[in-house]
N, CA, C and O of each residue as an XYZ file, in Angstrom:
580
protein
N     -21.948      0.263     19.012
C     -20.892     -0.477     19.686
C     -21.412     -0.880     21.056
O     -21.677     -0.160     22.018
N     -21.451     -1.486     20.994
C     -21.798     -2.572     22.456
C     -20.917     -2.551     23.852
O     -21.147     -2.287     25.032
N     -19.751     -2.985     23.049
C     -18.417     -2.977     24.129
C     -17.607     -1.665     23.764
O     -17.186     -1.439     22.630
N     -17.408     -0.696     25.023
C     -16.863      0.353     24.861
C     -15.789      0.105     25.653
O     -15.316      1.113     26.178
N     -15.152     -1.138     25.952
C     -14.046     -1.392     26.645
C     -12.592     -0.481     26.244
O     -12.214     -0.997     25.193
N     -11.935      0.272     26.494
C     -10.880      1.190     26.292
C     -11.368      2.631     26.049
O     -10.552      3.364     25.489
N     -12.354      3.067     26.319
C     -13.149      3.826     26.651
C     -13.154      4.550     28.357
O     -13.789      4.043     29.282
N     -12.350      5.745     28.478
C     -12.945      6.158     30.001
C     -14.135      6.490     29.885
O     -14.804      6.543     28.853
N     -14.541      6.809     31.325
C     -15.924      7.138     31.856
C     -16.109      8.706     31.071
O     -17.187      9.145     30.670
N     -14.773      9.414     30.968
C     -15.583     10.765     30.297
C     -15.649     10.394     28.548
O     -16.679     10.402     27.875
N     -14.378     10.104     28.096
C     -15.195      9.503     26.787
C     -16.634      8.893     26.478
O     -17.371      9.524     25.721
N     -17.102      7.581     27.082
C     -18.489      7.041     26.845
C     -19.309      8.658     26.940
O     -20.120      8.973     26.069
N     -19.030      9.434     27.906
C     -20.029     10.693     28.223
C     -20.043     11.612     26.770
O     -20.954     12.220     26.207
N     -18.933     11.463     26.515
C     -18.476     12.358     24.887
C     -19.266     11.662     23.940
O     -20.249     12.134     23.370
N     -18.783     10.475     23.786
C     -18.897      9.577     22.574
C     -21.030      9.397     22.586
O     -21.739      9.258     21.589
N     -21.373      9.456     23.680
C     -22.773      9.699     24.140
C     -23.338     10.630     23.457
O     -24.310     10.424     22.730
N     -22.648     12.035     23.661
C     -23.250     13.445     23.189
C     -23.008     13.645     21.994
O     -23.540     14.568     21.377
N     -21.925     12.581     21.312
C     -21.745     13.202     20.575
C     -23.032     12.580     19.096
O     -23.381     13.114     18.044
N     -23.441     11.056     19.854
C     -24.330     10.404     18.991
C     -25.715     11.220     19.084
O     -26.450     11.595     18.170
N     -25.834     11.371     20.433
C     -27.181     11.962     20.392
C     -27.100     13.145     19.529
O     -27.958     13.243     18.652
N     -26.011     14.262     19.658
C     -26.107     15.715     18.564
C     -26.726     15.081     17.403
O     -27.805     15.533     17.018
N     -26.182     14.080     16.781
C     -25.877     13.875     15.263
C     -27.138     12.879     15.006
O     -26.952     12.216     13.986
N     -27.861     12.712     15.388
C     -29.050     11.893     15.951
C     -30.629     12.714     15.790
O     -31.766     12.256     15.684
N     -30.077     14.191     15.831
C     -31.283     14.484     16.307
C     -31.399     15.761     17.183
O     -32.273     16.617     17.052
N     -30.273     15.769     18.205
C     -30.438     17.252     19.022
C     -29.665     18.211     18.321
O     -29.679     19.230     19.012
N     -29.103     18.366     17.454
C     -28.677     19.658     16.580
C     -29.080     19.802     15.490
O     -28.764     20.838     14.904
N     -29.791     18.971     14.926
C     -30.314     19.170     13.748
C     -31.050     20.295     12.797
O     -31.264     20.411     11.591
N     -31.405     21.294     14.341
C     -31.771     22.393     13.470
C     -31.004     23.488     12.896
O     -31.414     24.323     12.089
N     -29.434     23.354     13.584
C     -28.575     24.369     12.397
C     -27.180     22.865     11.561
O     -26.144     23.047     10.921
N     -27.679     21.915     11.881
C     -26.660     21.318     11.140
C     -26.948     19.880     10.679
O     -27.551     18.960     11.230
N     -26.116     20.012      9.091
C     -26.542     18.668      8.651
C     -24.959     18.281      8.772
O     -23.872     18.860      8.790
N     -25.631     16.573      8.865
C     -24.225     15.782      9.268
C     -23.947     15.043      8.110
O     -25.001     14.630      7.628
N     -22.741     14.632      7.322
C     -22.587     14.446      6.062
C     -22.246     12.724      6.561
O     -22.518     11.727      5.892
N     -21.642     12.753      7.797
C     -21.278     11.560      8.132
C     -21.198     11.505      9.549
O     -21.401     12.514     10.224
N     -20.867     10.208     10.142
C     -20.000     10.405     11.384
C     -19.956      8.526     11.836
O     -20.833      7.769     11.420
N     -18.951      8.105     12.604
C     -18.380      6.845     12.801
C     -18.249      6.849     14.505
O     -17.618      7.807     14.951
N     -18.653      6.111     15.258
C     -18.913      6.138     16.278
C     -18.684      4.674     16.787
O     -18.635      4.629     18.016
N     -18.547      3.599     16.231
C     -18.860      2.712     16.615
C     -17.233      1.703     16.614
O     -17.099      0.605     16.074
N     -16.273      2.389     17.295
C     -14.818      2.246     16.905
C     -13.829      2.747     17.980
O     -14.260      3.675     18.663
N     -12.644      2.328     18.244
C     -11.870      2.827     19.242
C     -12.324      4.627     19.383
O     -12.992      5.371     18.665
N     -11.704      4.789     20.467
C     -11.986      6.679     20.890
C     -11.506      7.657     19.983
O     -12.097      8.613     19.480
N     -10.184      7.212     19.841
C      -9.678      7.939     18.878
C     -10.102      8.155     17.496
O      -9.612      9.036     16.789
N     -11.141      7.236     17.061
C     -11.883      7.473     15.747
C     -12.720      7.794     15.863
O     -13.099      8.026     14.715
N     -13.528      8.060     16.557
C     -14.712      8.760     16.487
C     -14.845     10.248     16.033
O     -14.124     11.185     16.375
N     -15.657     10.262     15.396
C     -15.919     11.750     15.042
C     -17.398     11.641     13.952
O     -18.010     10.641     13.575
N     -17.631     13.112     13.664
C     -18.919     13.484     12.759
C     -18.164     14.874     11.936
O     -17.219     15.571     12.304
N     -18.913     14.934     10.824
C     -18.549     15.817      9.710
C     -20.011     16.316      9.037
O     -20.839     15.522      8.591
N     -20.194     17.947      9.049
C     -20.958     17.918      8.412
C     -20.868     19.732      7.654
O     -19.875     20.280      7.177
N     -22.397     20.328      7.803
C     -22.130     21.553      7.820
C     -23.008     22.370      8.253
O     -24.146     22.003      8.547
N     -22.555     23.703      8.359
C     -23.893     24.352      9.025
C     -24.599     24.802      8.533
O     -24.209     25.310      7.481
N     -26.142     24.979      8.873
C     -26.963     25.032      7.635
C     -26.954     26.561      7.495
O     -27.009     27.134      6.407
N     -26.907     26.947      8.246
C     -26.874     29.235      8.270
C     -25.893     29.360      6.971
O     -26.173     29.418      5.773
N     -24.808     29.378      7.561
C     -23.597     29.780      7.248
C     -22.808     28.972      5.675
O     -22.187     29.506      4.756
N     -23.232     27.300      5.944
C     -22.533     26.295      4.903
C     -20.733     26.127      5.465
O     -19.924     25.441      4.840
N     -20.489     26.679      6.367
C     -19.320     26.384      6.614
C     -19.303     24.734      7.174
O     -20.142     24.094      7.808
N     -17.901     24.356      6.612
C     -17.749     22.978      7.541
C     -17.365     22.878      8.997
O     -16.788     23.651      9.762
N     -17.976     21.437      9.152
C     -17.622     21.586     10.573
C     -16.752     19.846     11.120
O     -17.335     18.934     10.532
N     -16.226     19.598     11.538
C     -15.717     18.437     11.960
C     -15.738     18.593     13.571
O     -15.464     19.602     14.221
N     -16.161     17.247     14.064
C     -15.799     17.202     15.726
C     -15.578     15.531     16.073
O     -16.121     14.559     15.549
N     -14.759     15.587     16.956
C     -14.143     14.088     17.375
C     -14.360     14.780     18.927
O     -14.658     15.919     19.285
N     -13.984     13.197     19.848
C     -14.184     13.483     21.064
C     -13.440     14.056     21.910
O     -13.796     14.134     23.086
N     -12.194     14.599     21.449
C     -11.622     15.800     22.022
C     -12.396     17.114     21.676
O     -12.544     17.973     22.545
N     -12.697     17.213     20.907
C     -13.882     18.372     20.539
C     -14.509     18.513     21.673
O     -14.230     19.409     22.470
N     -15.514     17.553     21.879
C     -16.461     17.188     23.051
C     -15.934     17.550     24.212
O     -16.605     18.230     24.988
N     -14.729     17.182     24.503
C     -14.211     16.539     25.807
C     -13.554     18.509     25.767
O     -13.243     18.790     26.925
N     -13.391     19.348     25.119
C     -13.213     20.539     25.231
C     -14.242     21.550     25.578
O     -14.295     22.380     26.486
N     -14.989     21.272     24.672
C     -16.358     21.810     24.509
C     -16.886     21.646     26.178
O     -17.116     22.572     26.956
N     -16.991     20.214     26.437
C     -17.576     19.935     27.931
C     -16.717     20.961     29.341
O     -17.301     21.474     30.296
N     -15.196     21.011     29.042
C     -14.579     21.458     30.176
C     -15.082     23.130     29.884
O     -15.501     23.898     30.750
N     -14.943     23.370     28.711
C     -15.541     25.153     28.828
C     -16.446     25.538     29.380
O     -16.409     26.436     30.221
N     -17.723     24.763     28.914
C     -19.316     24.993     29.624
C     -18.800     24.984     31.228
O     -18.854     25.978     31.952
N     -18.316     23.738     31.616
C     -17.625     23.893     33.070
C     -17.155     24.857     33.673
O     -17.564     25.267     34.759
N     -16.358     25.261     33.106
C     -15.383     26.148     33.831
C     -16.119     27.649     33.589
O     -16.621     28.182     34.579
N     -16.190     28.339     32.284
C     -16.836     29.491     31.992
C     -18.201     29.486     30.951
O     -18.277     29.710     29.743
N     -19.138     29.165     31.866
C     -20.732     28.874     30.892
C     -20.920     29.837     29.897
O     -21.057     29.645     28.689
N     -20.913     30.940     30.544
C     -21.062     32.588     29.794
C     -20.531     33.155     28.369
O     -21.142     33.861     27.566
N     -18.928     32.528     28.276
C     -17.982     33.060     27.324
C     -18.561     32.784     26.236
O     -18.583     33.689     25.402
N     -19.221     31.453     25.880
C     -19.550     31.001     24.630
C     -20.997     31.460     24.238
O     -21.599     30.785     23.403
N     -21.602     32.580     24.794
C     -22.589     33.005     24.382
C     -23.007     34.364     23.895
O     -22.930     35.416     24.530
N     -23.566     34.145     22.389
C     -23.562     34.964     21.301
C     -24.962     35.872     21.796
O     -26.094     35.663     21.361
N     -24.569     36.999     22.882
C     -25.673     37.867     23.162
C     -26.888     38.283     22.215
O     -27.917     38.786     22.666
N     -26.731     38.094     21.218
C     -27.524     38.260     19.762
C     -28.429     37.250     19.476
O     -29.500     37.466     18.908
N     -27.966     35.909     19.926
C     -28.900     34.586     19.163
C     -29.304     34.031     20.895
O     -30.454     33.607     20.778
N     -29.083     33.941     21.671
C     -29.335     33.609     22.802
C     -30.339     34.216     23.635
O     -29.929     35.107     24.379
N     -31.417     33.965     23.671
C     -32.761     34.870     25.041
C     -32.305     34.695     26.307
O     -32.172     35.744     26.938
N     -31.948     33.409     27.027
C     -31.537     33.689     28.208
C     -30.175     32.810     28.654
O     -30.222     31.586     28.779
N     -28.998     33.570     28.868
C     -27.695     33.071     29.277
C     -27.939     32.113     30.244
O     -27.354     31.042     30.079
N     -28.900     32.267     31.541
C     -28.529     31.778     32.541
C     -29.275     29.877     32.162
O     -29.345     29.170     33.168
N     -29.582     29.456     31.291
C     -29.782     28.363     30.339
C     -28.520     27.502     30.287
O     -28.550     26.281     30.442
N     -26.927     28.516     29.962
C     -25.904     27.984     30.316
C     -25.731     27.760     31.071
O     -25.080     26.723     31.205
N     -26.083     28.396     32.082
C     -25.231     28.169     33.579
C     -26.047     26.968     34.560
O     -25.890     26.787     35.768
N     -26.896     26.279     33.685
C     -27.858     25.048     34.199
C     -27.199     23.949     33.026
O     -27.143     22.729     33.182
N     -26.822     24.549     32.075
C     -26.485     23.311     31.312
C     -25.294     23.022     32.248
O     -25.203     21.973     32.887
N     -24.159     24.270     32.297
C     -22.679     24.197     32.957
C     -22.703     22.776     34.337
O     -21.981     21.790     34.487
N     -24.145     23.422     35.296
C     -23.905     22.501     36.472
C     -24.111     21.223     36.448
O     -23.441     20.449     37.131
N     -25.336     20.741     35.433
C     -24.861     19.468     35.172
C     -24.445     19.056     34.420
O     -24.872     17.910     34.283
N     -23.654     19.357     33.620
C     -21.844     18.448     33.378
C     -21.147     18.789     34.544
O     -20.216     18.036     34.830
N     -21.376     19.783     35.324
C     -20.012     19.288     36.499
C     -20.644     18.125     37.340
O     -19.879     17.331     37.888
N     -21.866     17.998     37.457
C     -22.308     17.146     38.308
C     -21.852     15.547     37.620
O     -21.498     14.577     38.291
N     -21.967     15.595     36.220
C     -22.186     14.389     35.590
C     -20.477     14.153     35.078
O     -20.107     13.174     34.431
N     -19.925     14.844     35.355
C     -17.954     14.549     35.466
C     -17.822     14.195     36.620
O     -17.124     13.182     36.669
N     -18.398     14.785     38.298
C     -17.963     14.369     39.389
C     -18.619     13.088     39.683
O     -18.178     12.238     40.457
N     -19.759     13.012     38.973
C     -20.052     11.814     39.422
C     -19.648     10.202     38.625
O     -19.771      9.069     39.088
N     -19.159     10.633     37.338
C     -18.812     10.017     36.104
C     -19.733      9.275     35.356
O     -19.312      8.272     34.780
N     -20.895      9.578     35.261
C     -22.012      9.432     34.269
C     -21.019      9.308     32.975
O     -19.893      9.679     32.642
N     -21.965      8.666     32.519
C     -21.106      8.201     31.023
C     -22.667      8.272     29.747
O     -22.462      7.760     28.646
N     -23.767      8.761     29.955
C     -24.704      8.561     29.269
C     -25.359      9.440     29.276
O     -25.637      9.735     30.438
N     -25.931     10.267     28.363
C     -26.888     11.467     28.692
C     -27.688     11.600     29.543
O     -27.768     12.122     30.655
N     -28.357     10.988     28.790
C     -30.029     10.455     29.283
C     -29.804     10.452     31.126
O     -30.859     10.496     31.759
N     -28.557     10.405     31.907
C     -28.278     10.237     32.967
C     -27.987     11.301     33.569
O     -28.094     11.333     34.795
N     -27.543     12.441     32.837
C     -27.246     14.112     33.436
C     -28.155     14.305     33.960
O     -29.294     14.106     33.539
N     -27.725     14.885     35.354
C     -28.978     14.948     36.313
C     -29.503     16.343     35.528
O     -28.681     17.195     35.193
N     -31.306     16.544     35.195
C     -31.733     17.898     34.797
C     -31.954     18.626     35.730
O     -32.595     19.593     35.319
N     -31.690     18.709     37.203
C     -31.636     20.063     37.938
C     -30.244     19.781     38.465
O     -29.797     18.635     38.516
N     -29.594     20.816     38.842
C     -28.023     20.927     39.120
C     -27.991     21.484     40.618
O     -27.555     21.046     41.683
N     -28.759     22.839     40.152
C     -28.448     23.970     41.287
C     -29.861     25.148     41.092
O     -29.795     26.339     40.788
N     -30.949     24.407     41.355
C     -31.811     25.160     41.377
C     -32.983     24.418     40.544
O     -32.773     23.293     40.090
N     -34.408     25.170     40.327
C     -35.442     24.066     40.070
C     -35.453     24.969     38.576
O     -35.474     26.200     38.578
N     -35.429     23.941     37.010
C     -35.680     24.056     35.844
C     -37.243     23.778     35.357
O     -38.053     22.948     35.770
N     -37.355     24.759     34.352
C     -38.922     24.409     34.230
C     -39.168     23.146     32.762
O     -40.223     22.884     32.184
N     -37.457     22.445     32.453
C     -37.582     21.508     31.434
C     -38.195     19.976     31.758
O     -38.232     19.448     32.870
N     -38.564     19.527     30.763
C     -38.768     17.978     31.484
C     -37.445     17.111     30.826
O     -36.885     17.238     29.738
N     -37.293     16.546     31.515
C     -35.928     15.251     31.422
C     -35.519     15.327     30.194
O     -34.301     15.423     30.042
N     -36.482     15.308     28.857
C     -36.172     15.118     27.989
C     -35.197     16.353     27.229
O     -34.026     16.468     26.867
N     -36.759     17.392     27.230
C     -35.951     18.832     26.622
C     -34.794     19.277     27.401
O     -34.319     20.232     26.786
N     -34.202     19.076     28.318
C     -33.413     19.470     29.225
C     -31.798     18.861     28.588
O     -30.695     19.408     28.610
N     -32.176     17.684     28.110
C     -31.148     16.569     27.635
C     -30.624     17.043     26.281
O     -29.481     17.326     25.920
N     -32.009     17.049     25.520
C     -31.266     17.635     24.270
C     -31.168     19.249     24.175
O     -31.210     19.611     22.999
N     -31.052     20.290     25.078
C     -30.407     21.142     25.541
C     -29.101     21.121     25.563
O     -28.340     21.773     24.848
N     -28.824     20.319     26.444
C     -27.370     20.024     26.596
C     -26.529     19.138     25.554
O     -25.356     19.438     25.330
N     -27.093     18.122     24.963
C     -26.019     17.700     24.071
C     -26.354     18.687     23.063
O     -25.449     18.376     22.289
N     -27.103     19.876     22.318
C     -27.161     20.801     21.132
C     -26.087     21.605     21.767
O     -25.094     21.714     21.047
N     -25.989     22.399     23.312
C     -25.177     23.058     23.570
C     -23.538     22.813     23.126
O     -22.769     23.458     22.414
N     -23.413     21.619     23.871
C     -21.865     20.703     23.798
C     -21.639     21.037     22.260
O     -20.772     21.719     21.712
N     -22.605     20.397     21.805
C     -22.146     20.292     20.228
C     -21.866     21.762     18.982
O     -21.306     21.913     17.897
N     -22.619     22.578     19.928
C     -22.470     24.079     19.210
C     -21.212     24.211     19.520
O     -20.545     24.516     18.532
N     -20.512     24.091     20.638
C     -19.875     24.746     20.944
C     -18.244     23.760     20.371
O     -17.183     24.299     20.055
N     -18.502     22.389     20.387
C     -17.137     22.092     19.830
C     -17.138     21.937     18.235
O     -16.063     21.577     17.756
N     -18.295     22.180     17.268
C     -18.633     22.694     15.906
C     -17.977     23.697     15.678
O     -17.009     23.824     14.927
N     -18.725     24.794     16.623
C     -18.529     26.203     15.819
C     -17.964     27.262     16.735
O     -17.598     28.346     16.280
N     -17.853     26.844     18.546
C     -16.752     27.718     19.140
C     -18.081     28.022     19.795
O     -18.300     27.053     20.521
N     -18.699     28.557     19.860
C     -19.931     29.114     20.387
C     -21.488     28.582     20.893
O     -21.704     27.430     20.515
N     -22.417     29.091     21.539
C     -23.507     29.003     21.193
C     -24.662     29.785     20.290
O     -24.958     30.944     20.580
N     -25.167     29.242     19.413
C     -25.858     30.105     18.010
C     -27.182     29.963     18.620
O     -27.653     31.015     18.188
N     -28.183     29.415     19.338
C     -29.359     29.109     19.258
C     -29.953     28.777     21.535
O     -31.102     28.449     21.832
């Protein structure tokens, strides 16, 4: 979609993460059976399943747009002490989405990759960090990986 006209600035940011997940940055616990993106806000979404488990999963951009305010607000909660090496991974993903809500970035690729301190990712891995995070977390509630 070209024209994202009726689209806010945090939607395009959703509707962003949510192409890139399904694209490519989650791909290693989930296959996507479908997903429609290219359509008012309210239709957007992806469907697929997880590859561990086989459970289904559905997410639209309230998903996202949930998923995003949690990492915000409490980075920590959504992390599965068991599958996770280092928490504080969240708490760099957390600062930039707050950075990239206050500033109203609407595009990944645009989340600033240092927030609040110096990361040892490059632009890229840093990016699909964060949209796999977002997307774990409005999938399956959590982070698995």
């Amino acid at each position: 979609m070209n024209d994202l006209a009726g689209y806010t600035a945090e939607q395009e940011l959703d509707r962003d993460l949510l192409v890139h997940a399904v694209n490519g940055a989650s791909l290693l616990w989930a296959r996507v059976h479908g997903y429609t993106a290219d359509c008012p806000p309210e239709q957007v979404r992806a469907e697929g399943i997880h590859l561990g488990t086989r459970a289904v999963w559905s997410v639209d951009l309230d998903d996202i747009d949930r998923a995003l305010t949690a990492l915000i607000d409490q980075p920590l909660t959504y992390a599965r002490p068991d599958r996770i090496s280092d928490p504080q991974l969240l708490t760099l993903v957390s600062s930039a989405l707050a950075v990239a809500r206050e500033q109203a970035i609407t595009t990944v690729d645009a989340i600033p990759s240092v927030a609040d301190g110096v990361t040892d990712y490059d632009p890229e891995a840093f990016e699909l960090l964060v949209v796999d995070v977002v997307f774990q977390i409005a999938a399956l509630g959590q982070v698995i990986r």
